[in-house]
C-alpha positions as CSV (number, residue, x, y, z in Angstrom):
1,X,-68.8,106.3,-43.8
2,X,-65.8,104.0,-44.5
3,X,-62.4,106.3,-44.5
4,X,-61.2,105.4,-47.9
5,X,-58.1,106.4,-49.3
6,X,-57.8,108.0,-53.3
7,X,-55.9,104.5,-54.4
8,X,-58.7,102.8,-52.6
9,X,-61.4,105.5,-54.1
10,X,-59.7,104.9,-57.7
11,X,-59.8,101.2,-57.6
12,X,-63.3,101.0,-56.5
13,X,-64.2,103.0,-59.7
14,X,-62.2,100.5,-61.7
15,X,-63.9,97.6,-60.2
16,X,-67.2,99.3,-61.0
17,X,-66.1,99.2,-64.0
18,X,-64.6,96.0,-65.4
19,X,-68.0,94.5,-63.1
20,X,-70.4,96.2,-65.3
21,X,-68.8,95.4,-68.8
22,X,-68.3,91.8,-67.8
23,X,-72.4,91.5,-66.8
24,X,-72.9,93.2,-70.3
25,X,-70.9,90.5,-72.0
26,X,-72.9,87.7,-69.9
27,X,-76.0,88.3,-72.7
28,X,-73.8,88.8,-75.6
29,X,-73.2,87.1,-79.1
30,X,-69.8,85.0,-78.9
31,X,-67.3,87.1,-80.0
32,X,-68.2,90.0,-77.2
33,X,-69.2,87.5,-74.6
34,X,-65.0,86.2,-74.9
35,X,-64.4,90.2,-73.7
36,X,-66.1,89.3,-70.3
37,X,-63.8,87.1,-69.2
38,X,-60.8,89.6,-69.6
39,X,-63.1,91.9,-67.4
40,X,-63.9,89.3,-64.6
41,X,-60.3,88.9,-64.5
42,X,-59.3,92.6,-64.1
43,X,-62.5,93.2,-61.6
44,X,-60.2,90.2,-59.8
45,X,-57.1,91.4,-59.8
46,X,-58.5,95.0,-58.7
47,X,-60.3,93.2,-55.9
48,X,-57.5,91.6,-54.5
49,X,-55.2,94.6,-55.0
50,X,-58.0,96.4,-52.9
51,X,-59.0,93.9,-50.5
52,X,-54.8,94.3,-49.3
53,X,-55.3,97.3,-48.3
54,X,-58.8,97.6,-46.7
55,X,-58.0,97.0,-42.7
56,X,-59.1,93.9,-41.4
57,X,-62.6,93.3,-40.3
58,X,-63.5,96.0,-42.9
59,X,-63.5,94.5,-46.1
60,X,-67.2,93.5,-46.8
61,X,-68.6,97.4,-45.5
62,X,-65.9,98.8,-48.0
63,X,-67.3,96.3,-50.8
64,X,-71.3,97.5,-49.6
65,X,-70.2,101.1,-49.7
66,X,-67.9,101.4,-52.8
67,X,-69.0,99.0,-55.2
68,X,-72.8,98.6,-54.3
69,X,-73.6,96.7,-57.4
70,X,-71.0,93.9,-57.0
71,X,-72.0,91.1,-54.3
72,X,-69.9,89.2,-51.6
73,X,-70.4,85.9,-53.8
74,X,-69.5,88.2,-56.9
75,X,-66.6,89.4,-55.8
76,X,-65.3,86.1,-54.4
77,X,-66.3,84.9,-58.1
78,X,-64.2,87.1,-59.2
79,X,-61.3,86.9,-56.9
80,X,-61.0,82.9,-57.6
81,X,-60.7,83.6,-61.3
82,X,-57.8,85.9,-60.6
83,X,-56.3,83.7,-58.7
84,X,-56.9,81.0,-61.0
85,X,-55.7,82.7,-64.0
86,X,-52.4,80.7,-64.5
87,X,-54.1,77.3,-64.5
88,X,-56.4,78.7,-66.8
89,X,-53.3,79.8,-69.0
90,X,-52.3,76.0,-68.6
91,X,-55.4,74.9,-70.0
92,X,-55.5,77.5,-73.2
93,X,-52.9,79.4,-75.1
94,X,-55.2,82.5,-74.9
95,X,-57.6,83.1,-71.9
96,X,-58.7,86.2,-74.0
97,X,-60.6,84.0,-76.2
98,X,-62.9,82.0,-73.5
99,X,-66.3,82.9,-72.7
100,X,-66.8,83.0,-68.9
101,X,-68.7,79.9,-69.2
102,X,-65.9,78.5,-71.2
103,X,-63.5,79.3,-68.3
104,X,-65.3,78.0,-65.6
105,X,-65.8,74.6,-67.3
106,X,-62.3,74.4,-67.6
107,X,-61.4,74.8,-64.3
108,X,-64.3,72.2,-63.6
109,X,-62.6,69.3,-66.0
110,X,-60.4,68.1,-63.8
111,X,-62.7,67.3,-61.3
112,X,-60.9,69.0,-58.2
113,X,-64.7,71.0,-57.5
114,X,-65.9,67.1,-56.4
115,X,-65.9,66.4,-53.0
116,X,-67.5,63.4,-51.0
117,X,-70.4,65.9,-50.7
118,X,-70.8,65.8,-54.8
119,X,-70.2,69.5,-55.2
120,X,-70.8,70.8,-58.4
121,X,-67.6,72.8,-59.4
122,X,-65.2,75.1,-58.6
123,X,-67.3,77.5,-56.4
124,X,-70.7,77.2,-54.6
125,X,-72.4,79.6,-56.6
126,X,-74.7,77.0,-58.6
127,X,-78.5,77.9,-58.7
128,X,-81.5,75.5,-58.6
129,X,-83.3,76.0,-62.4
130,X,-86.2,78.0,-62.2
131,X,-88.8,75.1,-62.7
132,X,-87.7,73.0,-59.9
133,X,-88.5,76.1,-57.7
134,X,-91.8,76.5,-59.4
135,X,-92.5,72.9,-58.1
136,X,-91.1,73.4,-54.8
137,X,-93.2,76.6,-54.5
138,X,-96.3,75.1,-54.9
139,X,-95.9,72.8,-52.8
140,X,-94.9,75.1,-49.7
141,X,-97.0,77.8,-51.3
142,X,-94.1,80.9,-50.6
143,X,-90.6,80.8,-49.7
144,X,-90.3,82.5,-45.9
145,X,-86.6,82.3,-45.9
146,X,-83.8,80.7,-48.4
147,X,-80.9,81.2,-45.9
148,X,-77.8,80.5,-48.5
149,X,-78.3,82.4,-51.2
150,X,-77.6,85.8,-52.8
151,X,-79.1,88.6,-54.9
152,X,-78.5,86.9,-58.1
153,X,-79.8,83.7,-57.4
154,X,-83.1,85.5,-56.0
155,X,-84.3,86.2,-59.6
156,X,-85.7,82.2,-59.6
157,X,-85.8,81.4,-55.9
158,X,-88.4,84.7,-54.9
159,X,-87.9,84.6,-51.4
160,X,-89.5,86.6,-48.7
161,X,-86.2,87.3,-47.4
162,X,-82.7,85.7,-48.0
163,X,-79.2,85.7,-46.2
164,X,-76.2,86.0,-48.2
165,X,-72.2,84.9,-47.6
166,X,-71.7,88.3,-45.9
167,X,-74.9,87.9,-43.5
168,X,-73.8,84.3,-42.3
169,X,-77.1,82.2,-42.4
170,X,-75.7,80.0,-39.9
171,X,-76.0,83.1,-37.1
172,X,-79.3,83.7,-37.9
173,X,-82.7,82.3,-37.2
174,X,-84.6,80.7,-39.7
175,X,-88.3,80.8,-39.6
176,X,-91.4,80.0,-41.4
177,X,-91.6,78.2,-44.7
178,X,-87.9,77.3,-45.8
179,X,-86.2,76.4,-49.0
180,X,-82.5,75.2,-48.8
181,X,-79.8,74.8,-51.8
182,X,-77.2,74.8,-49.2
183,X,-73.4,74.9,-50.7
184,X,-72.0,71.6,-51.5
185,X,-69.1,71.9,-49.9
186,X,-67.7,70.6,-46.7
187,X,-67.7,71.6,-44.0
188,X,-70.5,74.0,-45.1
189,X,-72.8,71.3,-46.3
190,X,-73.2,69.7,-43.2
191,X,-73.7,72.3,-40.9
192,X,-76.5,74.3,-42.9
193,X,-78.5,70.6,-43.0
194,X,-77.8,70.2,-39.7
195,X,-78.8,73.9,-38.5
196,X,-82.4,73.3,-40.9
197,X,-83.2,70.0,-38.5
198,X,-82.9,71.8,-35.5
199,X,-84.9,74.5,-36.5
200,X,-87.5,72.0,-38.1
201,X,-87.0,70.0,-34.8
202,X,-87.1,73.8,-32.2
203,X,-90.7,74.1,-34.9
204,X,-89.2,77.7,-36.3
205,X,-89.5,76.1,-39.3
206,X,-92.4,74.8,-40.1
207,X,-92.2,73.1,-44.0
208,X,-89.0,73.2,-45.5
209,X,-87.5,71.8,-49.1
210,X,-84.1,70.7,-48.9
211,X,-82.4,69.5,-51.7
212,X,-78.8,67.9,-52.4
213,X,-76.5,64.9,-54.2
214,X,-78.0,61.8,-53.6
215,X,-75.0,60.7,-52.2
216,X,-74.8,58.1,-48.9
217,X,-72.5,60.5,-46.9
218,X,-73.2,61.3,-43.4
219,X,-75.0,64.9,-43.9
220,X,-77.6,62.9,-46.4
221,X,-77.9,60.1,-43.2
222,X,-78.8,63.0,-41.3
223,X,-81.6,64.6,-43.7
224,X,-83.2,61.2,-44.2
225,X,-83.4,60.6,-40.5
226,X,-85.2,63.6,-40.0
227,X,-87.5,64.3,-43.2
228,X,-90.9,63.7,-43.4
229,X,-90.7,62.2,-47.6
230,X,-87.7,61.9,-50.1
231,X,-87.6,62.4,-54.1
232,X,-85.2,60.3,-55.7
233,X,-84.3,62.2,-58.8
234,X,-83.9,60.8,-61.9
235,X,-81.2,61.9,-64.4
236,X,-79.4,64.8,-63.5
237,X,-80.3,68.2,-62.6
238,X,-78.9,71.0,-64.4
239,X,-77.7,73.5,-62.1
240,X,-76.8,77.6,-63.2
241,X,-73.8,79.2,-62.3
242,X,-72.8,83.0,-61.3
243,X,-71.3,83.1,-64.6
244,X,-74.1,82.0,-66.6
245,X,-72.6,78.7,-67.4
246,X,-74.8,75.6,-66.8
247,X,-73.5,72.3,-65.2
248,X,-75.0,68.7,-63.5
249,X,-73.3,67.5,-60.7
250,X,-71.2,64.1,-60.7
251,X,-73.8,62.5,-58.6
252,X,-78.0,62.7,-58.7
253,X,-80.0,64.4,-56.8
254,X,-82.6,64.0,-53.8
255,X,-85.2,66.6,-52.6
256,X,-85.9,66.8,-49.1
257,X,-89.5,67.2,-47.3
258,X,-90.4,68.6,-43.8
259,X,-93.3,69.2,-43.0
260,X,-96.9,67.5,-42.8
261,X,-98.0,68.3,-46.2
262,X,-96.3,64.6,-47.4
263,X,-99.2,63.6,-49.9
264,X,-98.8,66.9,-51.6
265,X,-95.3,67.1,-51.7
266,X,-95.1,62.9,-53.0
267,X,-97.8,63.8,-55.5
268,X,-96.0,67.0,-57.4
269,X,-92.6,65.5,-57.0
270,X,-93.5,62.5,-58.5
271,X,-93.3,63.5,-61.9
272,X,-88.9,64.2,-61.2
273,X,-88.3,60.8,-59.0
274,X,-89.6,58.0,-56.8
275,X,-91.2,59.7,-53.9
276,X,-90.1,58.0,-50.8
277,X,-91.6,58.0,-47.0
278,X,-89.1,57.0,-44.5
279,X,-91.3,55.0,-42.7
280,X,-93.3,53.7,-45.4
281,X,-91.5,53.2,-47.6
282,X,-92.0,54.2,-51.8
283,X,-95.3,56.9,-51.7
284,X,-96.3,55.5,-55.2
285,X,-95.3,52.1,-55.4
286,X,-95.7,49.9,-58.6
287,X,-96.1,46.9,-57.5
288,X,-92.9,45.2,-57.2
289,X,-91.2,46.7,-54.6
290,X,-88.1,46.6,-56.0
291,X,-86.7,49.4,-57.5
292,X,-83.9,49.1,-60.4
293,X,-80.0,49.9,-58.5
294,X,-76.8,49.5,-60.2
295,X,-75.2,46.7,-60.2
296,X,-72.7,46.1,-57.7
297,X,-69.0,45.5,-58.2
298,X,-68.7,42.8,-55.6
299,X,-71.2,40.7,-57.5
300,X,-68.4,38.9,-59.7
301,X,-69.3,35.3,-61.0
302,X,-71.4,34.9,-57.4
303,X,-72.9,36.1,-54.0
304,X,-69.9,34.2,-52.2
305,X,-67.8,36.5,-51.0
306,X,-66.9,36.5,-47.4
307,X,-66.6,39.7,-44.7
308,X,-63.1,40.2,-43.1
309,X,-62.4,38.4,-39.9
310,X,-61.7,42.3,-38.3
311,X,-65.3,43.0,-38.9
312,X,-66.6,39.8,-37.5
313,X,-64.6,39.6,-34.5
314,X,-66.2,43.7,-33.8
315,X,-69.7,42.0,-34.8
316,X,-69.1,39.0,-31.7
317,X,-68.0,41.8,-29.5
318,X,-71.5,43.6,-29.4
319,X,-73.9,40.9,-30.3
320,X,-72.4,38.3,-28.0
321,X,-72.7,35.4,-29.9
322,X,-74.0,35.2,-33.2
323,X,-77.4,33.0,-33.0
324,X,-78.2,32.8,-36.6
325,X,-76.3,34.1,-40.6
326,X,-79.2,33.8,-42.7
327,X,-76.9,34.1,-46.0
328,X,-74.0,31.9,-45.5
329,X,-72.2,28.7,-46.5
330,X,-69.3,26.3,-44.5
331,X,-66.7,28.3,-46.3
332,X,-67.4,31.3,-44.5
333,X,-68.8,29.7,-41.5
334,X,-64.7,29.5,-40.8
335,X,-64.6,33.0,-39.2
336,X,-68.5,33.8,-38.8
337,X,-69.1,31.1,-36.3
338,X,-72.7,31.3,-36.1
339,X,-74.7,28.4,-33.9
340,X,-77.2,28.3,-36.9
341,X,-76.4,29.3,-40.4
342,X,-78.4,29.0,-43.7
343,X,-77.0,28.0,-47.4
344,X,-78.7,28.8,-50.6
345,X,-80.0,25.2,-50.6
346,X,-81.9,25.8,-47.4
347,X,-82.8,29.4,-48.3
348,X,-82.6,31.5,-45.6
349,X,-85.5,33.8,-47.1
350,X,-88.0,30.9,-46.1
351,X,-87.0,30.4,-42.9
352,X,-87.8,32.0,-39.8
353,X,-84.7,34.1,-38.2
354,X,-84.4,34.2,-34.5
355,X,-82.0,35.7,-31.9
356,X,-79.1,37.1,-32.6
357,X,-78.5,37.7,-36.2
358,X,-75.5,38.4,-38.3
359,X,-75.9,39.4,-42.0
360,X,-74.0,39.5,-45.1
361,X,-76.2,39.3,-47.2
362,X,-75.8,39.1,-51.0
363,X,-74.9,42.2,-53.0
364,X,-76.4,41.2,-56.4
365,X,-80.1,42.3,-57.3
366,X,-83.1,42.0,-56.4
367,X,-81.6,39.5,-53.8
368,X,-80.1,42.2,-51.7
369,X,-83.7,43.8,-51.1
370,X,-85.1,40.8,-50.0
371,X,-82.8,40.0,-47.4
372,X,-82.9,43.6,-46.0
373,X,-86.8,43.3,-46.3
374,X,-86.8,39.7,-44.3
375,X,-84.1,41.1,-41.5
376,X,-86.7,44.1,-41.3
377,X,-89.4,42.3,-40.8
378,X,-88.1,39.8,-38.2
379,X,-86.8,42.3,-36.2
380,X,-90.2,44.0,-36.5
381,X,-91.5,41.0,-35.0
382,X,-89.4,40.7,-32.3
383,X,-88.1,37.2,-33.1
384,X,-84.5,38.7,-34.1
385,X,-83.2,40.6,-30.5
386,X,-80.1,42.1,-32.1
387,X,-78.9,42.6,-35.6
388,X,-75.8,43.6,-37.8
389,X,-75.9,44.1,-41.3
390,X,-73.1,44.5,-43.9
391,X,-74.9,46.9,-46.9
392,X,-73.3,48.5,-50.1
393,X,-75.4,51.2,-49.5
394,X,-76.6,52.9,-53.0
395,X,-79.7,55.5,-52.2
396,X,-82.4,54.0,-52.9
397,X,-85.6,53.1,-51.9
398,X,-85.5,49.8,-51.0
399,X,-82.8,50.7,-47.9
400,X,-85.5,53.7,-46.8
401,X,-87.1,51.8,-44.0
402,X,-83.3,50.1,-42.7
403,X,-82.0,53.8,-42.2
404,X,-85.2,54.6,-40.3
405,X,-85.4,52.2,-37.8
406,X,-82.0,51.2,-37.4
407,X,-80.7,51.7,-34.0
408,X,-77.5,53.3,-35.0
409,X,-75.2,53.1,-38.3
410,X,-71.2,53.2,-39.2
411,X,-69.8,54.7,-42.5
412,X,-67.0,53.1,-42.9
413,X,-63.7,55.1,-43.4
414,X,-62.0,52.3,-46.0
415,X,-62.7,50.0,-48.8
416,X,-63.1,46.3,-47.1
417,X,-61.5,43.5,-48.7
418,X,-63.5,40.7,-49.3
419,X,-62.7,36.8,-50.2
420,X,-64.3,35.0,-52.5
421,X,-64.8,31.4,-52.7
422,X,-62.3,30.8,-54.8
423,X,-59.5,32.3,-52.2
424,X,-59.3,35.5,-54.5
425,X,-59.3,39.0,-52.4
426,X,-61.1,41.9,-53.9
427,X,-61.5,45.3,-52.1
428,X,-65.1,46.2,-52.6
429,X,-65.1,50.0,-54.8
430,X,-67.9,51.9,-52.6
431,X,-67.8,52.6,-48.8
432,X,-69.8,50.3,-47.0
433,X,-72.3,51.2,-44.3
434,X,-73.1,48.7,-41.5
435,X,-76.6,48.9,-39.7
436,X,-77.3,47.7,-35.9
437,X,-80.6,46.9,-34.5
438,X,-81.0,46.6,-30.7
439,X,-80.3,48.4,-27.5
440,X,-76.5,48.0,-26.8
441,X,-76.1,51.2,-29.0
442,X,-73.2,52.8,-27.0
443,X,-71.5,49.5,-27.0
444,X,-71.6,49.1,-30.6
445,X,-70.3,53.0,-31.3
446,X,-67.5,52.3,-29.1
447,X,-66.6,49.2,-31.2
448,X,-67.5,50.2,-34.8
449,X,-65.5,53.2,-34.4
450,X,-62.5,52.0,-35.2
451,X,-64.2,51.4,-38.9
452,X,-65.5,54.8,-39.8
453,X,-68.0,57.2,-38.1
454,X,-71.3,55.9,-36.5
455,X,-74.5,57.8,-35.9
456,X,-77.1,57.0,-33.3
């Protein structure tokens, strides 16, 4: 047993205390549910006054032994509302009149909780809703292991076993049948994806459910790469907090698949999102191909806008010479300096594409799918060598089978300006993401990575 000291044995009772009357006013009518708030904040300011004093390395046994009924995640909860209590006091002339959902959408307004990871708020503590997990559950049949969670988040998720905060699922091994809501936050995000591909890859795990933003960031790169099927979500999911308040992220969502099960998982999935197969493409496909994507921002008046020289001159560098820009005009042909080049008279979609290929294509719909679909395709058939590709990469469907067998890919760090036709310079408002297909791989890391990072 932890020595503990009677300041240290009087707080713990105190904590104890204000914990239990704020989860009393969690279920309340209004005007009780405002005390809980005033309780959090006391069980926070205790917690901190006691945390001080515990020695170091001891805090989370003295929390386990002395307060038993308030969690790790809990107390953190709790902690960050202390803390947070004078820009809550900014926000409202009386905290004391908040609920504790009322507070924590407060201190979510101003956006700060949104990361490039597309976190959902102030905290990690945001649970999946129960009837996504009922979905996931059948399709995996049990939950083995849900290796970032915590007691409360248990009552929907029903795992065999779970790690918390204060067991550290990234020490651990994970095993069997896996369901992952890891936290949205970096640098967390990426390394509980990356730790569930090498356990899918080591075969510890053998089906897992991974879900996250949809969000073109380098840890989503990753999970596509690796999955066996994809669920684009439509709308947004509304995700339940430690407090009790409920919340959707900034950005959609996507659900993961490993495993072999893929028809299973496409056909119970399907009724939240398109259901995509990495290397198939869309598992239920109606017929066009051609999913519906946002517009994008570079498409203003026309397609003609033309890729910074920078970018060009890194494109020459690994592909040598560029044989053929399938998407082009003599305007731009200024710094491309392709041998062959195709206008919109000549349409480069009906023509064959040999060599070595350069492409910028248009941004605009559904013109942008075809010309990813024709540079597949010709690379497929071995008549294009080597390849570069300029995308505005929005996750979708249509850019599945690109991501999949692309030999590597660069996320680039800034916003490109592009020039139109007319002479006017735009910078484009997303990220771009450039794709290249052929064996010089190392050769066109070493280049690219002056743009922003690049994964094999």
């Amino acid at each position: 047993m932890l020595d503990t000291s009677p300041i240290l044995h009087d707080l713990a009772a105190r904590i104890r205390q204000e914990h239990d009357a704020a989860e009393a006013a969690k279920g309340a009518a209004v005007v009780a549910a405002r005390k809980g708030i005033e309780h959090a904040l006391a069980a926070g300011s205790l917690l901190l006054e006691a945390k001080a004093q515990v020695p170091h390395g001891q805090w989370l046994p003295w929390l386990a032994e002395n307060c038993p009924t308030v969690s790790p995640r809990m107390a953190q909860y709790y902690m960050d509302l202390a803390r947070k209590r004078p820009e809550l006091e900014s926000k409202c002339e009386t905290v004391s009149h908040l609920t504790l959902r009322e507070a924590v959408q407060l201190l979510d307004d101003d956006g700060e909780g949104e990361d490039e990871s597309g976190s959902r708020g102030t905290s990690d503590e945001w649970f999946t809703p129960a009837p996504v997990l009922a979905v996931a559950r059948d399709v995996l049949g049990h939950f083995d292991l849900d290796p970032a969670s915590c007691a409360e988040a248990q009552r929907n998720v029903q795992a065999s076993r779970y790690f918390s905060v204060a067991d550290d699922g990234l020490e651990q091994a994970w095993e069997g049948r896996v369901w992952l809501n890891p936290p949205y936050s970096q640098p967390l995000l990426d390394q509980f994806v990356t730790k569930l591909i090498d356990e899918v890859k080591g075969q510890r795990v053998t089906e897992a459910i991974l879900l996250m933003a949809n969000k073109p960031i380098i840890t989503w790169y990753k999970a596509l790469r690796a999955c066996s099927a994809q669920c684009l979500w439509n709308g947004r999911i509304m995700f339940e907090h430690l407090s009790g308040s409920t919340q959707s992220a900034q950005y959609g969502s996507a659900v993961f698949y490993f495993g072999d099960r893929v028809e299973e998982f496409a056909r119970r999935f399907a009724q939240f999102g398109q259901v995509v197969r990495p290397d198939r493409g869309p598992a239920f496909d109606d017929g066009e191909g051609e999913d519906e994507i946002e517009d994008d921002d570079r498409a203003d008046d026309s397609d003609e806008w033309y890729t910074p020289a920078n970018i060009l001159d890194a494109v020459r560098d690994v592909l040598g010479t560029i044989d053929l820009d399938p998407a082009s005009c003599p305007e731009a042909q200024a710094t491309v300096q392709a041998t062959r080049y195709f206008t919109i008279e000549d349409d480069g979609l009906k023509q064959e594409w040999r060599g070595r290929v350069w492409l910028n294509g248009p941004f605009s719909h559904p013109l942008n799918i075809r010309f990813v679909n024709k540079l597949i395709a010709e690379v497929a058939s071995g008549r294009v060598s080597k390849a570069i590709m300029l995308v505005n990469i929005l996750p979708s469907a249509w850019l599945q089978e690109a991501i999949t067998i692309c030999s590597a890919v660069c996320f680039s760090r800034d916003r490109l300006r592009f020039t139109h036709q007319t002479g006017k310079i735009q910078i484009n408002n997303h990220n771009l993401v450039i794709f290249y297909f052929g064996p010089d791989v190392e050769k066109f890391v070493r280049r690219f990575a002056e743009f922003g990072r690049c994964l094999r």
